[in-house]
N, C-alpha and C positions, 0 to 999 in steps of 0.2 A: 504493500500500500504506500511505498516511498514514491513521493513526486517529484519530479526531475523537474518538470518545468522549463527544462531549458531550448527544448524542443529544436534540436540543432538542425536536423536537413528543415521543416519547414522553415524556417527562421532563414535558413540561409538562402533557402531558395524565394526566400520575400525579398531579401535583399539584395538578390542578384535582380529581380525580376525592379525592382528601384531605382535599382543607382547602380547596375552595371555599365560597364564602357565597354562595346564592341571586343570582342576576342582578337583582335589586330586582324578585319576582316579589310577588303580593301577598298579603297576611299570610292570606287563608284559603287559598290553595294553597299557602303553604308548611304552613302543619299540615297538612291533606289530605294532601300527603305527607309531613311526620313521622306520623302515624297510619299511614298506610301502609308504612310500615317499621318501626315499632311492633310493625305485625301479624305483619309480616316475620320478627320474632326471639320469635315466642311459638311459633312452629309447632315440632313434637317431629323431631329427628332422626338417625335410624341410622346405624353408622358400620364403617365396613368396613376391614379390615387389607390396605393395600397396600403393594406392592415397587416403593422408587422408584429408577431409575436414569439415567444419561446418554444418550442418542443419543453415542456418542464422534467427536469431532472433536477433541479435546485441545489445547486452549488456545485460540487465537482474541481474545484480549484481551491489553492491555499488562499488565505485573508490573513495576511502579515497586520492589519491595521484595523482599530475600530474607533471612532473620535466621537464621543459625545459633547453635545454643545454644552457650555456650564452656565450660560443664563438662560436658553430657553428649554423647559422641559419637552421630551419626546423628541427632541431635533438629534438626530446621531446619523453618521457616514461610516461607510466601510470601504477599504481600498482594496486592488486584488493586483496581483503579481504579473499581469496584461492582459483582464479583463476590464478593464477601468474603475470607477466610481460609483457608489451607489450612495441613494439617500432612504432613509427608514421612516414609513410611512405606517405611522403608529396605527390610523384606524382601521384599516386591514392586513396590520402586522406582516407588511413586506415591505420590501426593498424598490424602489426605481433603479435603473442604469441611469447614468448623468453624461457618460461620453460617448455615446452609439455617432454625432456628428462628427467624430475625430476620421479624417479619409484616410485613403490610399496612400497617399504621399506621407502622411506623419502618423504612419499606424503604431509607429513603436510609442506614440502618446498614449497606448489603450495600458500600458505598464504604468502602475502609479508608485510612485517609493516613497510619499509622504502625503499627507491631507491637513488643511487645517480650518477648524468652522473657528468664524470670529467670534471671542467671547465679549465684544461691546454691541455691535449689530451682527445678531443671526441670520440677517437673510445674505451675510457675504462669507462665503469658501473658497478657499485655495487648491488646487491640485498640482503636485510635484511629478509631472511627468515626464517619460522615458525608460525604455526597456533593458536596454542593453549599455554599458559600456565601451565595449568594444565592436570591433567591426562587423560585429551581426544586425547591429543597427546604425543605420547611414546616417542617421537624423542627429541633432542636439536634443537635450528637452528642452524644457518651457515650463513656465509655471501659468498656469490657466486659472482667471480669477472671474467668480461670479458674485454677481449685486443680489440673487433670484434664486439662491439656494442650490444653484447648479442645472436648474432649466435654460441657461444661454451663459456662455463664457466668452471671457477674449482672453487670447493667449499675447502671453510679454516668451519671445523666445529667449533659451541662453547662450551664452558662447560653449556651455560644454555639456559633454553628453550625462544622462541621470540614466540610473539602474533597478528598476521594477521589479527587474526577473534576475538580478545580480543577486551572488553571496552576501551576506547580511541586510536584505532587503528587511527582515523582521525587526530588526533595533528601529529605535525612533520615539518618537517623531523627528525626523530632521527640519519640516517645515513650522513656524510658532508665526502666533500674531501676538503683538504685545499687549497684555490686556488693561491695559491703562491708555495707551496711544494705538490705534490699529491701525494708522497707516504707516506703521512701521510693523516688519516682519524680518523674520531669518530664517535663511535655507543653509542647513549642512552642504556639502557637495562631495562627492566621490573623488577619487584618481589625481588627489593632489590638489584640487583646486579651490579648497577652503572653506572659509566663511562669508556667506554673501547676506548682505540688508536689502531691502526696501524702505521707500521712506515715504512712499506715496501708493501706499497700498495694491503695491504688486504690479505696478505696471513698470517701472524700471529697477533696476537691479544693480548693487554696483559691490567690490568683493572688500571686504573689512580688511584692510590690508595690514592691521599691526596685528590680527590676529595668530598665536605664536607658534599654532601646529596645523599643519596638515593632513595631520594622521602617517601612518607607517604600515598599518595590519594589511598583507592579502591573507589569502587563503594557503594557496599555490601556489610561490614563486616561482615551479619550474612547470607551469602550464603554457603553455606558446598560443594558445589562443587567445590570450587574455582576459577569460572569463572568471578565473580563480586565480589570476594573478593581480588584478586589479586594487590598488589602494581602496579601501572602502572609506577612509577618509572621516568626516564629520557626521557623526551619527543621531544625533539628540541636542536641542536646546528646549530650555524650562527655564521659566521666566519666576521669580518670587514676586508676586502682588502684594505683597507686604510692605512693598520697600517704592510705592507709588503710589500718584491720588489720579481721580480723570483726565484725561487731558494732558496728561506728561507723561514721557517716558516711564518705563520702569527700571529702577536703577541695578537689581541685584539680575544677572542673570546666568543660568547654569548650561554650559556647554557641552557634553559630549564630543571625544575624538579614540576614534580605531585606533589607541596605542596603550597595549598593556603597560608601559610604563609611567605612560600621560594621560590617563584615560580624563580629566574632570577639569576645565575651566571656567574661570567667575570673572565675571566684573561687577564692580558696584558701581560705577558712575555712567549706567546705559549705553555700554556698550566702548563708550571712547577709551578705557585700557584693560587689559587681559593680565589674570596671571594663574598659574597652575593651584590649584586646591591645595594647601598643604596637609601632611597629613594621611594623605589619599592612600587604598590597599593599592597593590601592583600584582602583575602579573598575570593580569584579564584584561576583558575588554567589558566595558561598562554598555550594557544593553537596552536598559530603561534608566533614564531619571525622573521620577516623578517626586513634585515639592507640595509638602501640607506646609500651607502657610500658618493654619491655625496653630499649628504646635509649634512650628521652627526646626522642621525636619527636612530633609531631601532622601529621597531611599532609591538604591541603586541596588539593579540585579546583576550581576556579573556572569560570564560566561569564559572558559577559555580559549573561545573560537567564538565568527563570527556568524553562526548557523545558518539557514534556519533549520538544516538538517542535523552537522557537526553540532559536538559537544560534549565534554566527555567531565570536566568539574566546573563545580561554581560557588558564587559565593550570594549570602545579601548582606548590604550595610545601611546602616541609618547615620547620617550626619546631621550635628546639631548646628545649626546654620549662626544664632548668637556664640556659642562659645567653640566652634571649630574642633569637635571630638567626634570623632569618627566610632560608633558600635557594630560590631560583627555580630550579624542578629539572623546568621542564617541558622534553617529551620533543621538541618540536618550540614555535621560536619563534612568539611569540606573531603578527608580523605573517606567519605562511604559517600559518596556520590559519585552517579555515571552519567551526568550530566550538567550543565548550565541552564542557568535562571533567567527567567526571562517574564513576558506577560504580565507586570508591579501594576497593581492600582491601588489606589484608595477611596474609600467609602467618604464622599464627601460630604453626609450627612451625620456621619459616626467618626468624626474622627481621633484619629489610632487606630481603625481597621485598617488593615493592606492583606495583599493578598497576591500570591506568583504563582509562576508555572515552574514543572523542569520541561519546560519546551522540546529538548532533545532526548526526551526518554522513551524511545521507540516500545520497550520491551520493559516488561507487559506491558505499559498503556504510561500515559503520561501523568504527573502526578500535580494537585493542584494545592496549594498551600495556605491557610488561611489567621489569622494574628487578631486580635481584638484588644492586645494592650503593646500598640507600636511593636510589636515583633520582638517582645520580650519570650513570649510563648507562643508555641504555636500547635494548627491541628491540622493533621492528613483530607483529603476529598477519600482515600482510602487506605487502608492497612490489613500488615499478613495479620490474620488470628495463628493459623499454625499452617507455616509454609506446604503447599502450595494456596490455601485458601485463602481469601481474604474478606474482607470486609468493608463495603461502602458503607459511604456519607449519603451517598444520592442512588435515584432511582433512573433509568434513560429509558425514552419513549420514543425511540424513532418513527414509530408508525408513518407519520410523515414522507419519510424519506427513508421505505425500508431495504433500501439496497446497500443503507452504511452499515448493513453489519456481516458485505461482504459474503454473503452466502457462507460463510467459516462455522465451523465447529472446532474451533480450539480447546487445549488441553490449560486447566491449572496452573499457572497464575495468569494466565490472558483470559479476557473476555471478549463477548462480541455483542453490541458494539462499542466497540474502544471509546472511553475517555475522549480521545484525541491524540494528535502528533502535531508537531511542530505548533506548539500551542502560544504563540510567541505575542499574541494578542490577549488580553484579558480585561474587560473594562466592568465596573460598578457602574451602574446610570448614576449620574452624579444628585439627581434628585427622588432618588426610590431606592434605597438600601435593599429589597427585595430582587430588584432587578441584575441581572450581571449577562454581558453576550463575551463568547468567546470565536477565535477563530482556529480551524484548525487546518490541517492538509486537505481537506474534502469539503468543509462547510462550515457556516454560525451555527454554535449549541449555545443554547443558553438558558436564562431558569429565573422564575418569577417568587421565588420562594425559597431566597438564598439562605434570608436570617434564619430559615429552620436548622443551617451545620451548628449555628449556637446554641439552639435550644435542644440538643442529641434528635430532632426529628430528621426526615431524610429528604434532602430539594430534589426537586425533579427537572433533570436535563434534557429539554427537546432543541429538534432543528428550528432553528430560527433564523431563515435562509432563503423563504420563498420569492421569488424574486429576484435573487442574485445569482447567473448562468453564469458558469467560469469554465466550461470544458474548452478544447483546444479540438478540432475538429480534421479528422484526416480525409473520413469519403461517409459518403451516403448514398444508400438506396431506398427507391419506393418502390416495390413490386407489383404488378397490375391486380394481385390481388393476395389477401392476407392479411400483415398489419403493414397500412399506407407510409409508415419508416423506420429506417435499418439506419444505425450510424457506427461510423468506426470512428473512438474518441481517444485520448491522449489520456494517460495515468488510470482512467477508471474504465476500459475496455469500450465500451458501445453500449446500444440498448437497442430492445425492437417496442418500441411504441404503436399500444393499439390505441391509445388514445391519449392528444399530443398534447391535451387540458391536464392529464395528470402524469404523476410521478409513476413511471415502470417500477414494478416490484423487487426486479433482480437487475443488474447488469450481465452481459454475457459471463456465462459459467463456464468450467468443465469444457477447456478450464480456463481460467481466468486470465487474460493477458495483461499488462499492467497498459498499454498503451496496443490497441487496433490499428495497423497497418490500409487494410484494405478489405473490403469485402465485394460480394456478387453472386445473387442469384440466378437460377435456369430462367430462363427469360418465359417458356414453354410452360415450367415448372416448377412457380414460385416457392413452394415449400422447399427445394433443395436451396442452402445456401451454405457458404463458405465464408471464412474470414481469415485474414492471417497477423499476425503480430508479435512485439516482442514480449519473453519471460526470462527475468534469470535464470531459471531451469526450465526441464519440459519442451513439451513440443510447441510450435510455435504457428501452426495451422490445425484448424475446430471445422466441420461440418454439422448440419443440422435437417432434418430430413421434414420438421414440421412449419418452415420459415421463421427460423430463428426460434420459436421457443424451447426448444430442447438442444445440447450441444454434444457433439462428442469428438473428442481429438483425433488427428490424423497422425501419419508417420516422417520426423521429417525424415530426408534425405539427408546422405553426409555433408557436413560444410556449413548448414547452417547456422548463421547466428544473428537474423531479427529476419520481420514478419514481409518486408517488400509488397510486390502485388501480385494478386490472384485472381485468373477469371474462372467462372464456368461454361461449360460447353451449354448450348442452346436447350438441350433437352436434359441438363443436369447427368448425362453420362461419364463425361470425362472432364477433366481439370488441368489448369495449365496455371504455375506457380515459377513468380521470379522472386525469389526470395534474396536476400541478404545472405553475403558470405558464399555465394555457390552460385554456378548456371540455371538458367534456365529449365523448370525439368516439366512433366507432364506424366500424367495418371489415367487410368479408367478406373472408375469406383472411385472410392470416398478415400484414397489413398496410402494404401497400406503398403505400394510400393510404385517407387518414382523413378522413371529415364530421363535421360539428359536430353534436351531439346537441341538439334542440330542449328547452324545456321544462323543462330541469334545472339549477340554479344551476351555475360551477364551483368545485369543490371536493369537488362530493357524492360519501359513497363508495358504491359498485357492488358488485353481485353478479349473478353470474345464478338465474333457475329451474334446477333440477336436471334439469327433464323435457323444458321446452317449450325449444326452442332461440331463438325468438323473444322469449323474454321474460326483463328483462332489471327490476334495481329497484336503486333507490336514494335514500339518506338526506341529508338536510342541514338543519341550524338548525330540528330537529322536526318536520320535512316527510320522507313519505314517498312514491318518486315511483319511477311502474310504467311500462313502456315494451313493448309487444307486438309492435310491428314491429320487430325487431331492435338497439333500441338509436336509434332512428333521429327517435321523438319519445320523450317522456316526459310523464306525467299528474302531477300532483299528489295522491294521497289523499288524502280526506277524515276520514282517521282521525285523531282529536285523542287528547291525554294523554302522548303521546309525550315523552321527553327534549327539553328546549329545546336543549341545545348538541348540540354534535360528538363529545363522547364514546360512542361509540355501536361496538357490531358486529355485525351482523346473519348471518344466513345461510340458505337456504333450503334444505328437508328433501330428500335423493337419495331418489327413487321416488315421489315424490307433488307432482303442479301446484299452485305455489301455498302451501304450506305451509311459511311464512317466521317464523323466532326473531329476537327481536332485543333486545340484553341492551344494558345505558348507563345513561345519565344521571352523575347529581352532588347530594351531598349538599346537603338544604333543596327539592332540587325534585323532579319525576321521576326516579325513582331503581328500576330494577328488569328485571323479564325480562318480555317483551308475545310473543303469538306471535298469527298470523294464517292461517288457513285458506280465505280468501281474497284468494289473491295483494294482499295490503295494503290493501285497501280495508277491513277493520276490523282492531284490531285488542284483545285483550283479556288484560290484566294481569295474571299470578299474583299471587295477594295472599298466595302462602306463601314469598315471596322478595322482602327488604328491598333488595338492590340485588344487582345482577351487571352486569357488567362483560365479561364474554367467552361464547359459544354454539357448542357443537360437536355432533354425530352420532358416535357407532359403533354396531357391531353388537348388533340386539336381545339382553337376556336369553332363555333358555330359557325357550318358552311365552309369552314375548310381542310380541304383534305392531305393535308403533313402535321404532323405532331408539331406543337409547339416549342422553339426553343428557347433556351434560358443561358444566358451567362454573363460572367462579374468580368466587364469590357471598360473600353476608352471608345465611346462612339462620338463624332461629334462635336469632338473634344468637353467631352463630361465624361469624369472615368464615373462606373455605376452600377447597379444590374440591370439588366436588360433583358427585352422579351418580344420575338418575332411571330406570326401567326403568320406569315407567307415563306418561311423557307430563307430566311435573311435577308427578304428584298429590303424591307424599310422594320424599324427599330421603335420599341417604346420602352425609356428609363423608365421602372416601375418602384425605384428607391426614390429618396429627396435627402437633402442634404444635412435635414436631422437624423435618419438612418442610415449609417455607411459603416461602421461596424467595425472600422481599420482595413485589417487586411482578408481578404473575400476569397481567397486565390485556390481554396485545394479542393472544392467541390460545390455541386450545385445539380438539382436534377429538380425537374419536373412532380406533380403529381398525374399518375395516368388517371385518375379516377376522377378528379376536379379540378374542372379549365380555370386555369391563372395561378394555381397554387404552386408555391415554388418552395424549395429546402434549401438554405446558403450554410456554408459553413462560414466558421468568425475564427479567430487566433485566440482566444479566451472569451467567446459572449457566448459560445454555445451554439445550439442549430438554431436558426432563427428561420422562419416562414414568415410567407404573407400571401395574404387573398385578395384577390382585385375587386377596387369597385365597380366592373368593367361586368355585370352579374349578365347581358347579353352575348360576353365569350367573343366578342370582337375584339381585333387585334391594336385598333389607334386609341384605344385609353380615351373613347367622349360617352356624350350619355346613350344608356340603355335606350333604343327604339323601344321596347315595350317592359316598363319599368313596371315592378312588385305590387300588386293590392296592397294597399293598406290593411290593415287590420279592421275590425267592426268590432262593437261593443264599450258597454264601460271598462276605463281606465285611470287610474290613479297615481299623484306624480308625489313623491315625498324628496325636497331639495331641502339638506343639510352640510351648512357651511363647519367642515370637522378643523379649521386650523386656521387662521390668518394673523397676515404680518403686513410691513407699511409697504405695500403697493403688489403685497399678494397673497393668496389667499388657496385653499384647497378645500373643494367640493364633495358629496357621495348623492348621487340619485339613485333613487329606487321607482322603476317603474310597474308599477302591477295591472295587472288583467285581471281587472274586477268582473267581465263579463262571464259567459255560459260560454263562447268557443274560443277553439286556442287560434293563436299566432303563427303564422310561418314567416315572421317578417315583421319589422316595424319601423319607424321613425317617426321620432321625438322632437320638436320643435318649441322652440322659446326664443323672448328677447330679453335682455337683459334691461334696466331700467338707468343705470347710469354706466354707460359707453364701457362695462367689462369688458376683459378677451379671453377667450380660453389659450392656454399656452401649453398644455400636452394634457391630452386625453387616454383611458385606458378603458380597454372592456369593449369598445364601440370605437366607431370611427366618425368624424364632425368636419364641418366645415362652418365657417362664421361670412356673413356677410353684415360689415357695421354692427348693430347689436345683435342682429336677428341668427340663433345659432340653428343647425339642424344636427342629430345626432342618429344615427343608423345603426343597426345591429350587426353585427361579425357573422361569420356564417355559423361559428359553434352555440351564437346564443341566439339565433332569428327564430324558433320555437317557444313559444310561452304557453304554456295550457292555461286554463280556467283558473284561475286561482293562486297561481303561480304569481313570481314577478322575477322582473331581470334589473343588474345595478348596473352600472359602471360609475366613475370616478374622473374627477381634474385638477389641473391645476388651473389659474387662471389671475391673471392683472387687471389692479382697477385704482382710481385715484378719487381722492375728495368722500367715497359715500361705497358702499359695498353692498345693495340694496338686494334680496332675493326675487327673482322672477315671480309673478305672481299669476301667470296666465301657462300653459302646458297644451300644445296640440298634439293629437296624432294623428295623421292623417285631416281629416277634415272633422274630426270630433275632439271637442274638449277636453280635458283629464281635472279629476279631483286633485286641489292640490290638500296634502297634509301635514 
């Protein structure tokens, strides 16, 4: 269940697919194709109103970070490791995404390494973005500041790059607002480059320059990728409000820096001189500082690495901030620990509560630490009664999200499901002692009923997560019939989702890949499917004979060692598999023994024909190569113009031999969408598409007869998703440029069963879909020629304003069917009374003209029987007067309001 996260071929192939420079191709084929993507972005196109939502799987990625606001209650953000930003949205106890606008071009902004809500005005937050340090990501960060709680940002970029998905991405916060003066802030920085201020709240940036360390700690000095070699540099600043009044700086403030031997610096006169802590433990790296002003404490978790996986001792200390005596007040001596400390908060309505994690304690389960008199004593979340048993504090309810318990049957001292890992996050709500959210390698746990570890009762830990998609996404299918999606996902295997409103009960089993490669079912045959990926042990390809619900392993071949791609034959009889570490090889049956494929490089990726069961194709280094007897030789095509690298994905049309899409390249060379109608022996270029990147099928529009296609392009010059019902004559972007996801690039397919539905993959948001409003199945995204009845009967409208702030405000409507028939459909109309706007909607899809709103139903909730009712939710801006609607149409009849 360890998360890597670092997801090194997509990642790199994002980045070549960026900010690569031509392979020293020669200077008339690289203009030949600049011209040709030229032409690319001159072509006109249409654009259609989609409803984009989650496949739910709820969470699925680490959450290094969880920030609650300390003047307004319920207001809290979570950060994720390059899934972006999320805001918690108390009255339906989840989560928003806040960076889905972040594009193509700056996708390593969807990696957050710090968050900060302002503690003088809450309606303004910070984001410390960027993914990588090193050359995996071409971009710098940015620090992206919002007035509106993170519903619109402008970004101030920096001169150096920040690290999301970097080695001790879990310490922090690096980013603070001052809470005395908030247009001053400070941001840590990685790789040497220091201490940076603001003084005009986040829009310029300028580096504290008598600041006295830049840090020293990597991980790996003899890494040459520079992933684990990287200074990780300024880790944590904490400001003491003790030592400021409104409107002025605050003067005391506490610095974190990545050097066991320097880890703690202060200034008292805000900021204008530094000097090291004296005093201070050595020989770690200081992971949390967090300061109770009330008492005149500062409590630091220490670790001997900069995790968030490493760590093997730690420490905690309390410094008296009046008298400079530093207490060693960890809970457990430093030589019986196998681990470092990390996750410090305190109870800021109790205070002398605190409370840590040992973040890095894999085995059994991670441990959580809790003090109620300053960390003089302390009490376990659990302990051995008599090895191997033990005994919890708390009780876990995953119901929720019952696939964190891993499908495992573990032995004695492990349970399932786990505590947690990499628990490096830990927050008290600062205004509900009850409350505590944590993060871990997989999801928010958290627990409304903490004060019972005082009173010996037992709190209860659920997922507290819904809302925030962090999977990393490799390929997906929708099969024409069975369950409408198959995914191959990063760290937590896949899923087959029969229904994409709820959380799947299991991940792929039996057995479990830690990361899905690829998969592909009988096109003929839907129940047969395959998958392949990697496992530190074990075999590394699974078949499944019910589509996907049942799994059972394959055999690898010699040489393996990770999962690569896999097609199936047409009618699910034979299988052709490029796996990692070995050639090319090929099977009949469910593989129990494999031949080496003649004629084909290894590495090249596979697909089969949709029709022919014998015929099988695939790509490598601009070579495209066809195989007719089952996988068993391979040909070369003859088709030139092709993408020179590996960036490349192909796929061939269900219901017609031989009719093969195939979308790639890289900027300066071939760069674009090629399709072939015969089986690849030619193939031929749209020249109204400057580059693409991914090739999917679903179901034709109405009246016409080619499957619709789908893929995450530069048409136009709009990079975007895009969606053809003529075969690629002409083009309609069906994304806008508040959903763009980052980077889009490793898959996309169609649904066959309903026109306009589409499955993207994201780099950490997860599988995201959307349905058109286009409910007529025509291709140019205008209105329905024969649009939905309205519904008939009474209906009832209940508008409650759950949250507001100065110039915005968050909504819940319930609409009920008070009548005797149900609903196949509805819309909801209203005006507002003083010049509101809705600024992001959920549950339903709206448009606003002046006051007057109209709100329509999604296709998963356009059914309402008798009696029933349906909600959705907004957000929305308004000035002078926040008045509620007081009139509700549907159709051409009234609603009660209540």
């Amino acid at each position: 269940m360890r998360r890597t996260r670092i997801l090194t071929t997509v990642l790199a192939l994002a980045a070549a697919l960026l900010a690569a420079s031509p392979p020293a191709p020669a200077a008339e084929r690289a203009g030949q194709a600049e011209q040709a993507e030229r032409a690319g972005d001159k072509v006109s196109i249409a654009a259609d109103t989609y409803t984009w939502k989650n496949a739910r799987v709820d969470g699925g990625g680490f959450v290094p970070g969880i920030v609650f606001n300390r003047k307004e209650k319920n207001l809290a953000y979570a950060r994720t490791d390059i899934g972006g930003a999320y805001r918690w949205v108390e009255s339906s106890k989840t989560w928003t995404p806040l960076l889905d606008s972040v594009g193509w071009d700056d996708w390593g902004h969807t990696g957050v390494v710090s968050l900060a809500s302002d503690p003088v005005d809450p309606n303004k937050v910070y984001v410390a973005a960027g993914t990588y340090t090193n050359s995996w990501d071409p971009g710098n960060g940015a620090i992206y500041r919002s007035s509106d709680r993170g519903a619109s940002w402008q970004k101030a970029s920096l001169p150096f790059k920040l690290g999301g998905n970097m080695p001790g991405r879990g310490m922090g916060e690096r980013l603070a607002v001052d809470p005395h003066r908030n247009s001053v802030l400070y941001l840590g920085a990685p790789s040497g480059k220091g201490l940076w201020r603001s003084t005009d709240s986040g829009a310029t940036w300028s580096q504290v320059t008598n600041f006295p360390n830049v840090g020293d700690y990597v991980a790996d000095p003899s890494d040459t990728s520079g992933y684990s070699s990287d200074n990780q540099g300024i880790v944590w600043v904490t400001f003491d409000e003790s030592t400021g009044g409104a409107g002025t700086a605050t003067k005391t403030i506490y610095v974190g820096v990545a050097d066991k031997e320097n880890a703690i610096y202060r200034s008292t006169d805000a900021g204008a001189t530094w000097s090291r802590v004296a005093g201070q433990p050595t020989g770690h790296l200081a992971h949390k500082g967090v300061l109770d002003a009330t008492n005149g404490h500062l409590y630091v978790a220490y670790s001997d690495t900069g995790g968030p996986y490493d760590g093997g001792k730690g420490r905690l200390y309390r410094y008296a901030t009046a008298t400079g005596t530093w207490t060693n007040i960890s809970p457990v001596a430093e030589a019986d620990t196998s681990f470092g400390f990390s996750g410090l908060t305190l109870d800021r309505q109790r205070p002398g509560t605190v409370m840590a994690t040992a973040y890095s304690s894999w085995w059994p389960d991670t441990q959580i630490f809790r003090s109620t008199d300053k960390g003089a004593t302390w009490t376990k979340a659990w302990d051995y009664t008599s090895y191997p048993n033990r005994e919890n504090r708390f009780t876990m309810d995953v119901s929720s999200s019952p696939w964190l318990t891993w499908g495992a049957n573990p032995s004695p001292p492990e349970q399932t499901p786990k505590l947690g890992w990499m628990t490096e996050s830990l927050e008290i709500d600062p205004f509900d002692s009850n409350r505590m959210m944590y993060g871990t390698g997989a999801t928010i746990y958290g627990t409304e009923n903490l004060t019972n570890w005082d009173s010996g009762a037992k709190f209860t830990v659920k997922p507290m997560v819904r809302g925030l998609e962090e999977t990393a996404v490799n390929d997906l299918a929708s099969p024409p019939s069975g369950a409408p999606l198959l995914s191959a996902l990063g760290d937590i295997g896949g899923f087959r989702h029969t229904d994409l409103t709820k959380v799947p009960s299991m991940m792929f089993t039996q057995p479990n890949f830690t990361t899905t490669t690829s998969l592909d079912f009988a096109e003929t045959d839907p129940n047969t499917v395959v998958r392949v990926g990697n496992l530190d042990s074990g075999p590394h390809i699974a078949f499944s004979t019910d589509n996907g619900a049942n799994w059972f392993a394959g055999t690898d071949p010699s040489g393996v060692s990770g999962g690569g791609t896999v097609a199936a034959g047409a009618d699910g009889s034979r299988f052709v598999w490029s796996p990692a570490g070995t050639g090319v090889r090929y099977t009949t049956g469910f593989g129990t023994s494999w031949r080496e494929s003649s004629g084909i490089p290894s590495g090249a990726i596979v697909e089969s024909d949709r029709v022919d069961p014998k015929t099988f194709y695939g790509f490598k280094s601009g070579t495209f190569y066809v195989s007719t007897d089952g996988g068993a030789t391979f040909t070369a095509s003859n088709a030139g113009g092709l993408p020179s690298g590996d960036s490349v994905r192909f796929k061939a049309l269900p219901g017609t031999k031989g009719d093969v899409w195939l979308a790639g390249g890289e900027t300066g060379g071939a760069y674009g969408l090629w399709h072939s109608t015969d089986g690849g022996a030619t193939f031929t270029k749209l020249s109204n598409v400057a580059q693409a990147d991914t090739i999917g099928f679903g179901k034709a529009a109405a009246g016409a007869s080619y499957q619709t296609l789908y893929t995450s392009a530069r048409i136009g010059g709009v990079r975007g998703i895009f969606r053809s019902t003529d075969k690629g004559a002409t083009w309609t972007r069906i994304n806008d440029d508040a959903h763009q996801w980052g980077w889009t690039g490793a898959a996309i397919t169609g649904d066959p069963r309903v026109y306009g539905r589409v499955y993207l993959s994201t780099n950490g948001r997860g599988v995201v879909y959307g349905d058109t409003s286009d409910t007529g199945g025509g291709g140019g995204g205008g209105t329905d020629p024969d649009p939905e009845p309205q519904p008939t009967g009474a209906c009832a409208v209940t508008y409650k304003i759950t949250n507001q702030w100065s110039g915005g405000f968050q909504a819940d409507v319930r609409l009920a069917n008070t009548g005797t028939g149900a609903w196949s459909g509805w819309t909801l109309n209203w005006s507002f009374p003083n010049g509101q706007s809705v600024t992001q909607l959920w549950n339903a899809a709206h448009t606003q003209s002046g006051a007057a709103v109209s709100v329509k139903n999604l296709a998963w909730n356009a059914n309402v029987a008798a009696g029933s009712s349906v909600s959705f939710g907004f957000t929305g801006s308004w000035s002078g007067t926040n008045g509620r609607p007081t009139a509700f149409r549907l159709g051409d009849q009234s609603c009660t309001v209540t």
